[in-house]
PDB file of N, CA, C and O in Angstrom:
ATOM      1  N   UNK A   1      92.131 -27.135 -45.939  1.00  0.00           N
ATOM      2  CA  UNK A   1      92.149 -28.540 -45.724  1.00  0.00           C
ATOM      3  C   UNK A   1      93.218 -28.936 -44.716  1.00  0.00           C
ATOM      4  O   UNK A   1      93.963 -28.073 -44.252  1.00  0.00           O
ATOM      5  N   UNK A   2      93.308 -30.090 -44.399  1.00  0.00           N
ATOM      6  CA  UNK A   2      94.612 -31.039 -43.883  1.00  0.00           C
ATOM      7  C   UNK A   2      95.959 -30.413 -43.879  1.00  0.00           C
ATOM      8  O   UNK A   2      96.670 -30.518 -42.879  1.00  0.00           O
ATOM      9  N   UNK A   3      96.348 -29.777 -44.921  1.00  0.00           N
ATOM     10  CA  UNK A   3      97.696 -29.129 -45.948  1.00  0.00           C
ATOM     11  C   UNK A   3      97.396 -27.397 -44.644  1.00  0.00           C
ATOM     12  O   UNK A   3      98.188 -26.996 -43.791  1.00  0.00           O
ATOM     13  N   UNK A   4      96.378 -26.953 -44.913  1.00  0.00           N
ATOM     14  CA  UNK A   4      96.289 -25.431 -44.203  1.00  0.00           C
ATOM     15  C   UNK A   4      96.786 -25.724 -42.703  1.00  0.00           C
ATOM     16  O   UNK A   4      97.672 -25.078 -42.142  1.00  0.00           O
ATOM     17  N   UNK A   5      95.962 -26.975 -42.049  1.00  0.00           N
ATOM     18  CA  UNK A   5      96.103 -27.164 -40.412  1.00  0.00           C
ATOM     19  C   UNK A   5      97.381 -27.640 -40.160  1.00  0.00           C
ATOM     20  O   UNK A   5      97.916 -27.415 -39.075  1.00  0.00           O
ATOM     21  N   UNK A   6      98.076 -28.433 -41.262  1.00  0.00           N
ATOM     22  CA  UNK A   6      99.448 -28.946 -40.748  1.00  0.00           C
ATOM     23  C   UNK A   6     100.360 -27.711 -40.719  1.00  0.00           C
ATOM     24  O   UNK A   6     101.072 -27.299 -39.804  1.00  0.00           O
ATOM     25  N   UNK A   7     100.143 -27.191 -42.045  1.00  0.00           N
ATOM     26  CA  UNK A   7     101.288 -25.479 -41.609  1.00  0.00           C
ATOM     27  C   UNK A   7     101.419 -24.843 -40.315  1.00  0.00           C
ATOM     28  O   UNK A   7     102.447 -24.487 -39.739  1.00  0.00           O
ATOM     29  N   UNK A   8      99.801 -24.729 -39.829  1.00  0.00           N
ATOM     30  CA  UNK A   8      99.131 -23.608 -38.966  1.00  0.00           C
ATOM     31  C   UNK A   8     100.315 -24.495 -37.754  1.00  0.00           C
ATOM     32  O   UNK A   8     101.275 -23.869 -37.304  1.00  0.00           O
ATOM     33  N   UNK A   9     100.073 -25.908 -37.370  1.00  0.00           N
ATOM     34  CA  UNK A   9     100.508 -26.665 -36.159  1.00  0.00           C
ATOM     35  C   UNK A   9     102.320 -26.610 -36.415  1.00  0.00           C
ATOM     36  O   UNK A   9     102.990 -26.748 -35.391  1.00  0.00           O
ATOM     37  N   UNK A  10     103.101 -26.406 -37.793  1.00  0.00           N
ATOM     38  CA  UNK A  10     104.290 -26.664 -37.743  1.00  0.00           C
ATOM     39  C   UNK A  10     104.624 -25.296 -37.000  1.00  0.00           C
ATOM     40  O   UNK A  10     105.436 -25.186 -36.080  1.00  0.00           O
ATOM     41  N   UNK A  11     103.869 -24.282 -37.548  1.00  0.00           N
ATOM     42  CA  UNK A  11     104.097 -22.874 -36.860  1.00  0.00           C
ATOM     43  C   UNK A  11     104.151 -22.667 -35.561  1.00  0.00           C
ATOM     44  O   UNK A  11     105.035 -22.185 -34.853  1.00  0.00           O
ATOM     45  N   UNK A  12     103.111 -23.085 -35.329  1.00  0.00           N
ATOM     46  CA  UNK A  12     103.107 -23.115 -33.651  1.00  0.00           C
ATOM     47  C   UNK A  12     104.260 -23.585 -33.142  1.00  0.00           C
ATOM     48  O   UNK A  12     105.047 -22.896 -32.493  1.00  0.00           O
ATOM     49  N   UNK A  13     104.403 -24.739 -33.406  1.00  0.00           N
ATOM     50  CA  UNK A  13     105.900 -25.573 -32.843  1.00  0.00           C
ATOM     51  C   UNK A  13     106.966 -24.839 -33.082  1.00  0.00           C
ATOM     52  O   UNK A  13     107.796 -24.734 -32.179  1.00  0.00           O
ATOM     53  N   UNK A  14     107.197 -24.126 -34.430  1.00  0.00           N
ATOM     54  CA  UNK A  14     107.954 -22.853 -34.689  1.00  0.00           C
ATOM     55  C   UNK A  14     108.278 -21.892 -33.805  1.00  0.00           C
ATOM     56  O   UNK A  14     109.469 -21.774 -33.519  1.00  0.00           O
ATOM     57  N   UNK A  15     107.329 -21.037 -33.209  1.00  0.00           N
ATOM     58  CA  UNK A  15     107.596 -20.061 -32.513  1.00  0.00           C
ATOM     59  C   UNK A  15     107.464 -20.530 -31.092  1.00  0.00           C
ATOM     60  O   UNK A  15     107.403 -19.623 -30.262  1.00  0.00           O
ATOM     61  N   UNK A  16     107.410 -21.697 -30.668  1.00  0.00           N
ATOM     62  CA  UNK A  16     107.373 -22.444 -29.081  1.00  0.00           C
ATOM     63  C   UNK A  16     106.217 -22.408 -28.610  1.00  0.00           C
ATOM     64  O   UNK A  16     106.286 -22.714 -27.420  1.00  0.00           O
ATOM     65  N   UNK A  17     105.034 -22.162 -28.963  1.00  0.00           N
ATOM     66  CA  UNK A  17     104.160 -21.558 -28.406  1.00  0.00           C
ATOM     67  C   UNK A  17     103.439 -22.871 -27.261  1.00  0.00           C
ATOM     68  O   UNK A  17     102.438 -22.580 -26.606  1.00  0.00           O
ATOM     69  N   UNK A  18     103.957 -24.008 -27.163  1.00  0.00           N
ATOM     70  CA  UNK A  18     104.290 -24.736 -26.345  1.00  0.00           C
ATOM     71  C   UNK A  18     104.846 -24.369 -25.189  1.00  0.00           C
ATOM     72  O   UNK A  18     104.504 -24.902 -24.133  1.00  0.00           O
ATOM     73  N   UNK A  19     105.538 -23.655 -25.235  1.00  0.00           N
ATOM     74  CA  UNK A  19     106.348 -23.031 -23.545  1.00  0.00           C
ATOM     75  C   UNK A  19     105.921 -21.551 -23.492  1.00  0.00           C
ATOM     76  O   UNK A  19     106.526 -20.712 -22.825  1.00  0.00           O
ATOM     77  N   UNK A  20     104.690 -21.258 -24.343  1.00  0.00           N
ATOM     78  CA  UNK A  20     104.359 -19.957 -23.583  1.00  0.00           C
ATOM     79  C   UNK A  20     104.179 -20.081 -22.052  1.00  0.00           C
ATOM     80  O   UNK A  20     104.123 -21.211 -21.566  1.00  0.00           O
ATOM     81  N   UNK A  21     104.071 -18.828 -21.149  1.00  0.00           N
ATOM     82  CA  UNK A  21     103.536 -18.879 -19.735  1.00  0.00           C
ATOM     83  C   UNK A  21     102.335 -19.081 -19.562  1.00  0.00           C
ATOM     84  O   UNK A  21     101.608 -19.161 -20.552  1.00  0.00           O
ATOM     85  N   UNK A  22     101.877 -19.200 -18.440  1.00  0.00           N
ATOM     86  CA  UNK A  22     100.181 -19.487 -18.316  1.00  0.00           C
ATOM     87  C   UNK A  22      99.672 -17.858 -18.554  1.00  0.00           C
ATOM     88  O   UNK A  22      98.675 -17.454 -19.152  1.00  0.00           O
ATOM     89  N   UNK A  23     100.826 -17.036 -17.801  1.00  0.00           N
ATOM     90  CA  UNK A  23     100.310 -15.563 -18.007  1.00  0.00           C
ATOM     91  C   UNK A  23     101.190 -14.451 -18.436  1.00  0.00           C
ATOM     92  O   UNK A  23     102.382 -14.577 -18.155  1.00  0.00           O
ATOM     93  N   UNK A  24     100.775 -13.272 -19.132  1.00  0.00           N
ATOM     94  CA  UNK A  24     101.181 -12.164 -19.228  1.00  0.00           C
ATOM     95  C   UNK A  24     101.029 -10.389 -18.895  1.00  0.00           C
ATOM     96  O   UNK A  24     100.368  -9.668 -19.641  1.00  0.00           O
ATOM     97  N   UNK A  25     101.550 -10.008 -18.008  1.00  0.00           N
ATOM     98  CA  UNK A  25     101.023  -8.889 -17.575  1.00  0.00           C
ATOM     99  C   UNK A  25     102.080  -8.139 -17.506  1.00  0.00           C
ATOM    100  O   UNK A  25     103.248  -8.411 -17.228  1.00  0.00           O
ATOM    101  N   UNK A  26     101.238  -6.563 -17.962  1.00  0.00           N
ATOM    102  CA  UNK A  26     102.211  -5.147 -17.975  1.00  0.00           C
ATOM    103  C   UNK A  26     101.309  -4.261 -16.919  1.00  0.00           C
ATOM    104  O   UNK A  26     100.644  -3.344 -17.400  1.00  0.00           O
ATOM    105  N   UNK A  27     101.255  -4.517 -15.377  1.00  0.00           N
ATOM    106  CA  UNK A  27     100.748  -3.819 -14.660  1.00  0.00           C
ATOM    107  C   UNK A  27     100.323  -2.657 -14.702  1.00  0.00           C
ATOM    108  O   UNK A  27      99.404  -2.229 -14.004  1.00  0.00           O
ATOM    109  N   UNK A  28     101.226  -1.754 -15.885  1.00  0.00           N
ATOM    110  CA  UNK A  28     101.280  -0.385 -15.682  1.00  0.00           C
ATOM    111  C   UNK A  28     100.358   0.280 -16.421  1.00  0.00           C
ATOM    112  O   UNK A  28     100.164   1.495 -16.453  1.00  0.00           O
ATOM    113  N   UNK A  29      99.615  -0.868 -17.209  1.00  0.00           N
ATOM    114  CA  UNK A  29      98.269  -0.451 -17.872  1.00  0.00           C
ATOM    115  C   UNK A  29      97.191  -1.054 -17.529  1.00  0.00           C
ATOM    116  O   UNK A  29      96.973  -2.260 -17.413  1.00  0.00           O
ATOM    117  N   UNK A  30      96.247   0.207 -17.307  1.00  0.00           N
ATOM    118  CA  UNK A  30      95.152  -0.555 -16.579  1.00  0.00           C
ATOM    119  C   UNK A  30      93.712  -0.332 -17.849  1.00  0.00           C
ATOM    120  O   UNK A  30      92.587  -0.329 -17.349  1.00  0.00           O
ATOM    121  N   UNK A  31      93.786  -0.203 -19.008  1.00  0.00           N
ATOM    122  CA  UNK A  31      93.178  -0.339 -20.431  1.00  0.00           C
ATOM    123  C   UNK A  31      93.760  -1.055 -21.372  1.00  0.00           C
ATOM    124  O   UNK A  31      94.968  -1.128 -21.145  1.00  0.00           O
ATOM    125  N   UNK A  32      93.429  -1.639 -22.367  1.00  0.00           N
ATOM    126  CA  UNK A  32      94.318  -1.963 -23.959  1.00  0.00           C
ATOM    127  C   UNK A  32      93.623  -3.047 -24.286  1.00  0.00           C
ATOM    128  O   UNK A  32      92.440  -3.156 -24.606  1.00  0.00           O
ATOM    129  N   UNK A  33      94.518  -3.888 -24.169  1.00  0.00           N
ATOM    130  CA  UNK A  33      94.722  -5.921 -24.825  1.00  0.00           C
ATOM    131  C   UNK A  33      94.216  -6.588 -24.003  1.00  0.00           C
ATOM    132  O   UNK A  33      94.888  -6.476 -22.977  1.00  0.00           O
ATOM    133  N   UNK A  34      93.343  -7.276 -23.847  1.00  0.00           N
ATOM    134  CA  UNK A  34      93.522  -8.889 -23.173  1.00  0.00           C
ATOM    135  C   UNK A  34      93.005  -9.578 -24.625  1.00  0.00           C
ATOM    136  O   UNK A  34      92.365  -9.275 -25.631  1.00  0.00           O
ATOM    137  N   UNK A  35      93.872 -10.942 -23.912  1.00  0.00           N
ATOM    138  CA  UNK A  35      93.901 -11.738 -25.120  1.00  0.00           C
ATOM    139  C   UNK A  35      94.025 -13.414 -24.093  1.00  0.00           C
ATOM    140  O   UNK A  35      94.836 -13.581 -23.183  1.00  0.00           O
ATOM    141  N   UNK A  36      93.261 -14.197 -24.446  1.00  0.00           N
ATOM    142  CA  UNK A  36      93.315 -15.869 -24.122  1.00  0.00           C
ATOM    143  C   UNK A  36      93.402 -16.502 -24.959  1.00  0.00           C
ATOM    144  O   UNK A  36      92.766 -16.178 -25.962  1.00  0.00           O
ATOM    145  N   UNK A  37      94.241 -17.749 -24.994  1.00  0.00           N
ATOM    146  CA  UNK A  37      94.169 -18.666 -26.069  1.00  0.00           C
ATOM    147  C   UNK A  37      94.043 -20.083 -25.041  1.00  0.00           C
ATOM    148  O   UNK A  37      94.555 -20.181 -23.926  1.00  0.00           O
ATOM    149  N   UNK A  38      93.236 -21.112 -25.730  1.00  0.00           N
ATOM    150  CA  UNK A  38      93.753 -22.474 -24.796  1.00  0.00           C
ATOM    151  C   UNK A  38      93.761 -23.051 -25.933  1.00  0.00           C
ATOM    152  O   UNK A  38      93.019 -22.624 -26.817  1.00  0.00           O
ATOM    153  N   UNK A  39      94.488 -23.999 -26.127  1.00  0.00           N
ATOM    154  CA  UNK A  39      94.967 -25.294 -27.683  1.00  0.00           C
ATOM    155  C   UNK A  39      95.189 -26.518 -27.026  1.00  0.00           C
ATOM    156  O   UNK A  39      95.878 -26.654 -26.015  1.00  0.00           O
ATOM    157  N   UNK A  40      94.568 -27.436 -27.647  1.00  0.00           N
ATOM    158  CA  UNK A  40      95.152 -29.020 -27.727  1.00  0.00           C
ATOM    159  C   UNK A  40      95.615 -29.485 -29.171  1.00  0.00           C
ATOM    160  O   UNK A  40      94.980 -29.185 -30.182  1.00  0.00           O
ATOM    161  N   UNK A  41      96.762 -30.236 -29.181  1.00  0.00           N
ATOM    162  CA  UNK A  41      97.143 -30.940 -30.155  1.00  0.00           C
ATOM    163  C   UNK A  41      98.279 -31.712 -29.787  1.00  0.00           C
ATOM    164  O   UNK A  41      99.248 -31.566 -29.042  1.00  0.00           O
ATOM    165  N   UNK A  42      97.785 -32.680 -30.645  1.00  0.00           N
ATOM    166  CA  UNK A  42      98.503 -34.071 -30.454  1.00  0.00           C
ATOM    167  C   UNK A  42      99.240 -34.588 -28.966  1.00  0.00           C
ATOM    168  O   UNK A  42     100.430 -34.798 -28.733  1.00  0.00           O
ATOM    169  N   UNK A  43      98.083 -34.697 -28.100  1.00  0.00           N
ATOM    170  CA  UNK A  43      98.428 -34.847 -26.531  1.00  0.00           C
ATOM    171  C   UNK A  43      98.786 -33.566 -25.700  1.00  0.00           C
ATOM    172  O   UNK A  43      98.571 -33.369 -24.505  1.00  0.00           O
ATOM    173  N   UNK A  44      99.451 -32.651 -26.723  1.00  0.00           N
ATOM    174  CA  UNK A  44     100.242 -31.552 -25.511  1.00  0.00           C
ATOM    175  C   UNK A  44      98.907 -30.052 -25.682  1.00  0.00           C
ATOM    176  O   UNK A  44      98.459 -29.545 -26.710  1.00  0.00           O
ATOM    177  N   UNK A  45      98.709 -29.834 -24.698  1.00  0.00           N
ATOM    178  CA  UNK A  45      97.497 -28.495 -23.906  1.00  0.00           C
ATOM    179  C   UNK A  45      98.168 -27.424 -23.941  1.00  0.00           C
ATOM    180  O   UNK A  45      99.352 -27.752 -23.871  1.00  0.00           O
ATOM    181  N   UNK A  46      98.055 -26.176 -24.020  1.00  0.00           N
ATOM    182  CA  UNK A  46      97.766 -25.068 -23.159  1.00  0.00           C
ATOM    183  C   UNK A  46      97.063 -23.905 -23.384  1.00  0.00           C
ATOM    184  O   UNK A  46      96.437 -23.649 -24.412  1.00  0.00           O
ATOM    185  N   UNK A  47      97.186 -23.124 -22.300  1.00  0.00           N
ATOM    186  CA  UNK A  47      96.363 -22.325 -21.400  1.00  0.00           C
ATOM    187  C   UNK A  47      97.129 -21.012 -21.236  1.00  0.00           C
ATOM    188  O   UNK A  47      97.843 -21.060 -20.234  1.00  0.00           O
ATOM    189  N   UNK A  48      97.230 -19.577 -22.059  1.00  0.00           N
ATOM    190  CA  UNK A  48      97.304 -18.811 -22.053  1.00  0.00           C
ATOM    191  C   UNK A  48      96.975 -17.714 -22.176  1.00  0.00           C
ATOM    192  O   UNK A  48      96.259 -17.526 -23.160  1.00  0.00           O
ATOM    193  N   UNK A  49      97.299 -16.447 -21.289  1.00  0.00           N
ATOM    194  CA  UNK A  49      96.563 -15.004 -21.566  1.00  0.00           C
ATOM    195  C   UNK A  49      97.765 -13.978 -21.157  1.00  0.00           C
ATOM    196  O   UNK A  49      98.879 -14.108 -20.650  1.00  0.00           O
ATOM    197  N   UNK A  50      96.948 -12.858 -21.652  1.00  0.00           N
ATOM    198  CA  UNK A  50      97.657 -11.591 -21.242  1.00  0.00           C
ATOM    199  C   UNK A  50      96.969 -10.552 -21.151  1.00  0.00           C
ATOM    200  O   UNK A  50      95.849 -10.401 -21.638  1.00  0.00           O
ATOM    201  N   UNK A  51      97.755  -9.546 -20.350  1.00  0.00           N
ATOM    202  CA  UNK A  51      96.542  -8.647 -20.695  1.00  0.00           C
ATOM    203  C   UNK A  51      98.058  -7.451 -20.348  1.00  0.00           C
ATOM    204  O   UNK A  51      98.742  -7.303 -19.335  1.00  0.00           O
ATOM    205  N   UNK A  52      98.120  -6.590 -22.112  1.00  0.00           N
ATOM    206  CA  UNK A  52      98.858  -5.839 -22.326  1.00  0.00           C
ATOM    207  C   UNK A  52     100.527  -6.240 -22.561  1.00  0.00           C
ATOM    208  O   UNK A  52     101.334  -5.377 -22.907  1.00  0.00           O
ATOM    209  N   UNK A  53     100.972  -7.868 -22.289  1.00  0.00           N
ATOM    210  CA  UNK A  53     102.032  -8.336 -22.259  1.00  0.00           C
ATOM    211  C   UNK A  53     101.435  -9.256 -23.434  1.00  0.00           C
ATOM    212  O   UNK A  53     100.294  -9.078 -23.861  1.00  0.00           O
ATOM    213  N   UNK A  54     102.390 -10.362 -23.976  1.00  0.00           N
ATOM    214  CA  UNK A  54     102.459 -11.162 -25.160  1.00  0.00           C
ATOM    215  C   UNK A  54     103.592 -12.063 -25.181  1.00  0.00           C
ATOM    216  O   UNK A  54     104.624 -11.662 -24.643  1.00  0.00           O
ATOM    217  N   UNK A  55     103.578 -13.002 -25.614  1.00  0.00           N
ATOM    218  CA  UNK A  55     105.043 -14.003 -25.541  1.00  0.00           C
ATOM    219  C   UNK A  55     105.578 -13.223 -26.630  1.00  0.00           C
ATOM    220  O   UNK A  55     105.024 -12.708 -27.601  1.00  0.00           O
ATOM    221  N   UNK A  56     107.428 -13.270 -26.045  1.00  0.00           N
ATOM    222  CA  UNK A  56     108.122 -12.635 -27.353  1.00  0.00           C
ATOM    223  C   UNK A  56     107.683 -10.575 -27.224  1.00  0.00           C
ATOM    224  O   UNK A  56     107.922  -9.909 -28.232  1.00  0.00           O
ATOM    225  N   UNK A  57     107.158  -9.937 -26.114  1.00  0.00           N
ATOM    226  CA  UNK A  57     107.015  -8.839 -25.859  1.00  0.00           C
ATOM    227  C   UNK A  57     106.627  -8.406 -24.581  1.00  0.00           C
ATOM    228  O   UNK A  57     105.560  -8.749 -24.072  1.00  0.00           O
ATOM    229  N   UNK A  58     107.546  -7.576 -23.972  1.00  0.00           N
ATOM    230  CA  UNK A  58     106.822  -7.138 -22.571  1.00  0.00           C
ATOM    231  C   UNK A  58     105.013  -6.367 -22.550  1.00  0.00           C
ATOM    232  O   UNK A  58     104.202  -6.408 -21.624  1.00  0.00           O
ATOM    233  N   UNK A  59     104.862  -5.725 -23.923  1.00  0.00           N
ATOM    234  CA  UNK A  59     103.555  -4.780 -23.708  1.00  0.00           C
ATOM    235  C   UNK A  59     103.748  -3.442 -23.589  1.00  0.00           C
ATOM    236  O   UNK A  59     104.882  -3.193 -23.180  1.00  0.00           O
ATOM    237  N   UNK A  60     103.098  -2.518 -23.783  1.00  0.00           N
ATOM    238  CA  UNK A  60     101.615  -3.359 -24.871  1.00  0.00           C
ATOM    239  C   UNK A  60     101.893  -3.265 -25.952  1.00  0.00           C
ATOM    240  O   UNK A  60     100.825  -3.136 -26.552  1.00  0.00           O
ATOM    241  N   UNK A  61     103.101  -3.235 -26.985  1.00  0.00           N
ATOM    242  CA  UNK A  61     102.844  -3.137 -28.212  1.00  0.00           C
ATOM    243  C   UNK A  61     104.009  -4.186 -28.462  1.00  0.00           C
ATOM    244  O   UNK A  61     105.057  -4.147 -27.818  1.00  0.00           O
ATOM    245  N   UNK A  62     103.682  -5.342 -29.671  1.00  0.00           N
ATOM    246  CA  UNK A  62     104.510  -6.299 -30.118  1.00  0.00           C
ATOM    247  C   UNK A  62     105.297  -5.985 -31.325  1.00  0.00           C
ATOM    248  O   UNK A  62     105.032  -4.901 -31.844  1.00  0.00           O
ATOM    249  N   UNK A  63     106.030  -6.564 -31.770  1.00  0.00           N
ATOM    250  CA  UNK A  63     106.849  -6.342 -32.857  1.00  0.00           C
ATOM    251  C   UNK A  63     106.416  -7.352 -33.671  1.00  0.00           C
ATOM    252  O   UNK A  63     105.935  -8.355 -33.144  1.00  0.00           O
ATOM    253  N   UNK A  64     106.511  -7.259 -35.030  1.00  0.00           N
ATOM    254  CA  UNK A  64     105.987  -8.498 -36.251  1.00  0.00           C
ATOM    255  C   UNK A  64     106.817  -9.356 -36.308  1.00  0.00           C
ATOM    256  O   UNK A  64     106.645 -10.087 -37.284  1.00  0.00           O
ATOM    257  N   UNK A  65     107.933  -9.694 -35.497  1.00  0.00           N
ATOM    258  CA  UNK A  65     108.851 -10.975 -35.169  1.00  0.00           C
ATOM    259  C   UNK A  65     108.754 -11.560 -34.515  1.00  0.00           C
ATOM    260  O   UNK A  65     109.192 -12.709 -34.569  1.00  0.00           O
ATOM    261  N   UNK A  66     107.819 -10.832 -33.083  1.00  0.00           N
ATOM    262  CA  UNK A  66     107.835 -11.504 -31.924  1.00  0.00           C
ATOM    263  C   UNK A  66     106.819 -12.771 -31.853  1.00  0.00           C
ATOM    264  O   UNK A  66     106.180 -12.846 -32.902  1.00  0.00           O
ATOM    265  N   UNK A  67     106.450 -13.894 -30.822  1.00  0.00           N
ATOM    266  CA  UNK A  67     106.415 -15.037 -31.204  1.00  0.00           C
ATOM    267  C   UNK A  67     104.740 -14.789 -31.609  1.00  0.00           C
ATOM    268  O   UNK A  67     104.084 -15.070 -32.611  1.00  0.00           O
ATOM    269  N   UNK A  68     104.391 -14.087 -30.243  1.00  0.00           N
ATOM    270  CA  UNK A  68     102.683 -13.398 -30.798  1.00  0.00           C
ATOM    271  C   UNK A  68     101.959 -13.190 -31.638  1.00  0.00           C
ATOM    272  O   UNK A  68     100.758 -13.338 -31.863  1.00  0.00           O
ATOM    273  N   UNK A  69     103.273 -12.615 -32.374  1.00  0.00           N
ATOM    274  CA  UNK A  69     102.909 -11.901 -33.799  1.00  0.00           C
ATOM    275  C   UNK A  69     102.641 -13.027 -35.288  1.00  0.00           C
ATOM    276  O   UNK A  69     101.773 -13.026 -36.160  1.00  0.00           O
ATOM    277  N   UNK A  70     103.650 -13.767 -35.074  1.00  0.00           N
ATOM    278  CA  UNK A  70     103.892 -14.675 -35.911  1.00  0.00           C
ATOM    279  C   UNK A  70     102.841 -15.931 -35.913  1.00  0.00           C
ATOM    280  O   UNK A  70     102.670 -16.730 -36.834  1.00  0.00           O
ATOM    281  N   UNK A  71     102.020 -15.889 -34.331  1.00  0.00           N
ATOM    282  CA  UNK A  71     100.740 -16.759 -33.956  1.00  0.00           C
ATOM    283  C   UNK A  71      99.940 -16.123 -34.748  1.00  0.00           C
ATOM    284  O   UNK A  71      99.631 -16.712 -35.784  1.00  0.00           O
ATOM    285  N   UNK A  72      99.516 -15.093 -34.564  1.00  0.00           N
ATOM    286  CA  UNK A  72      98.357 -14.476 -35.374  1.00  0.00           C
ATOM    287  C   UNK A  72      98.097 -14.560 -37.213  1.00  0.00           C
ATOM    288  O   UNK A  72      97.093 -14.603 -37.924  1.00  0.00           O
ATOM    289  N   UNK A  73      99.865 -14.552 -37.517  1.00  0.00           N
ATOM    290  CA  UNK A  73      99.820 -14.174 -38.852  1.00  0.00           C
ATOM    291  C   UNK A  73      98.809 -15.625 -39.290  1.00  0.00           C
ATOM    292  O   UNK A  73      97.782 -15.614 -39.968  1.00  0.00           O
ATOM    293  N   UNK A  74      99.741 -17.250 -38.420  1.00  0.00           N
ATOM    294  CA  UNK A  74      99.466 -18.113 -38.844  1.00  0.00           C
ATOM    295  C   UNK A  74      97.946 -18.390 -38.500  1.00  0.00           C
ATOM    296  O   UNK A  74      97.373 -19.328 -39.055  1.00  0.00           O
ATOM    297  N   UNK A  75      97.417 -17.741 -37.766  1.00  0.00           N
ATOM    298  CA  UNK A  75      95.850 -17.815 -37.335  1.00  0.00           C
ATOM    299  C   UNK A  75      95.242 -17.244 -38.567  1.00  0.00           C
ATOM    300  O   UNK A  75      94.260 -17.851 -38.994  1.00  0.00           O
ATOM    301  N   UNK A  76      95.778 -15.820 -39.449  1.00  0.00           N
ATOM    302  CA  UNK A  76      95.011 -15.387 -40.084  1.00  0.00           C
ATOM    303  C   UNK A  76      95.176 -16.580 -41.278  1.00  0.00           C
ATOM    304  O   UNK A  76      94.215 -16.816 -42.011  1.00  0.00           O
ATOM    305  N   UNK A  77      96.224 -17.186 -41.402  1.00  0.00           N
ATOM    306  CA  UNK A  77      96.006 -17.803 -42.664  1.00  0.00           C
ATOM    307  C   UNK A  77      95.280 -19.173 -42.682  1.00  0.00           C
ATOM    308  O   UNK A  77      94.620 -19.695 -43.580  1.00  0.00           O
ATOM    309  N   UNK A  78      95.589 -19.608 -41.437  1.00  0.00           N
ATOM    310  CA  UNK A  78      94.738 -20.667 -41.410  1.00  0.00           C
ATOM    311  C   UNK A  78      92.818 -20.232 -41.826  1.00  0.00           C
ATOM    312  O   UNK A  78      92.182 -20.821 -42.699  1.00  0.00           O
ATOM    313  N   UNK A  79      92.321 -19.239 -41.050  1.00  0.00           N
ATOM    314  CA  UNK A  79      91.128 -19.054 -40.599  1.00  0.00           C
ATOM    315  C   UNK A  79      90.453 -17.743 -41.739  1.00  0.00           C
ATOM    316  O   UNK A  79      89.246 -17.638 -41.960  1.00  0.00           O
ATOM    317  N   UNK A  80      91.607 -16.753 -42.412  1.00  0.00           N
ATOM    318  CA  UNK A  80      91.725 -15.803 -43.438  1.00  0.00           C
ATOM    319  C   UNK A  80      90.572 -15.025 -42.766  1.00  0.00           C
ATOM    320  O   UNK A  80      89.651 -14.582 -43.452  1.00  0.00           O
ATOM    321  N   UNK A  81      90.616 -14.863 -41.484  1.00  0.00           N
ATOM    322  CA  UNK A  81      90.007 -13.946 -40.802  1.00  0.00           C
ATOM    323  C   UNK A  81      91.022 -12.588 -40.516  1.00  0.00           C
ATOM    324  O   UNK A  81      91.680 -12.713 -39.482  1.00  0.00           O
ATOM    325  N   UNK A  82      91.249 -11.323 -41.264  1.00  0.00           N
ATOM    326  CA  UNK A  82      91.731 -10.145 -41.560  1.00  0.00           C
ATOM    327  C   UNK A  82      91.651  -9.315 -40.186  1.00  0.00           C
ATOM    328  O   UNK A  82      92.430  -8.363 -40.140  1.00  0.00           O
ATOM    329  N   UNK A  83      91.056  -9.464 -39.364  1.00  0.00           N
ATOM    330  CA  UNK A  83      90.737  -8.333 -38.554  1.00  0.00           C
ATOM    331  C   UNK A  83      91.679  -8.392 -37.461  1.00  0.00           C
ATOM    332  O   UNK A  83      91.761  -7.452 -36.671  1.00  0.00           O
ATOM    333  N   UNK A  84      92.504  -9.583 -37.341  1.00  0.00           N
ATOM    334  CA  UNK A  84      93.542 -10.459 -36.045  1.00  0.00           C
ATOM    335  C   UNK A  84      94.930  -9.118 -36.470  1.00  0.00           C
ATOM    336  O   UNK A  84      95.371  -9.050 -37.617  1.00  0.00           O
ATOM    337  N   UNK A  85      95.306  -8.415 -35.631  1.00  0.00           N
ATOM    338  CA  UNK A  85      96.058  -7.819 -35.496  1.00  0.00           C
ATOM    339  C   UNK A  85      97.314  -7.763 -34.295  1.00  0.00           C
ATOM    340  O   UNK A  85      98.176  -6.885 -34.343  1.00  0.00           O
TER     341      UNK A  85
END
């Protein structure tokens, strides 16, 4: 409900995901990750990807602190879709 989406949005604001970059890249791999997100809420947009980089990690592999990581957890709980790693 209402109660799940307000967590999911305090989170976001949590880990900045507001000042992510438009992009992320680890040149030195040319296989792995790509990943896009675009979000609106409450007036403020954005528009992000990577491919093998991550906010909060150079690439390709993130840490469970980093800001990436902490997007997903709150994605899985919002959405309790398991497979978001």
């Amino acid at each position: 409900g209402s109660e799940q989406w307000e967590e999911f949005w305090r989170t976001l604001d949590a880990v900045g995901v507001w000042s992510w970059a438009s992009h992320y890249d680890n040149p030195g791999i040319c296989d792995g990750t790509q990943w896009s997100l675009k979000l609106s809420h409450a007036g403020r947009h954005l528009r992000s990807e990577g491919s093998n980089a991550f906010p909060g990690a150079p690439g390709p592999d993130y840490s469970r602190s980093c800001a990436f990581a902490q997007f997903l957890v709150a994605l899985r709980k919002l959405t309790g879709f398991s497979e978001l790693q």
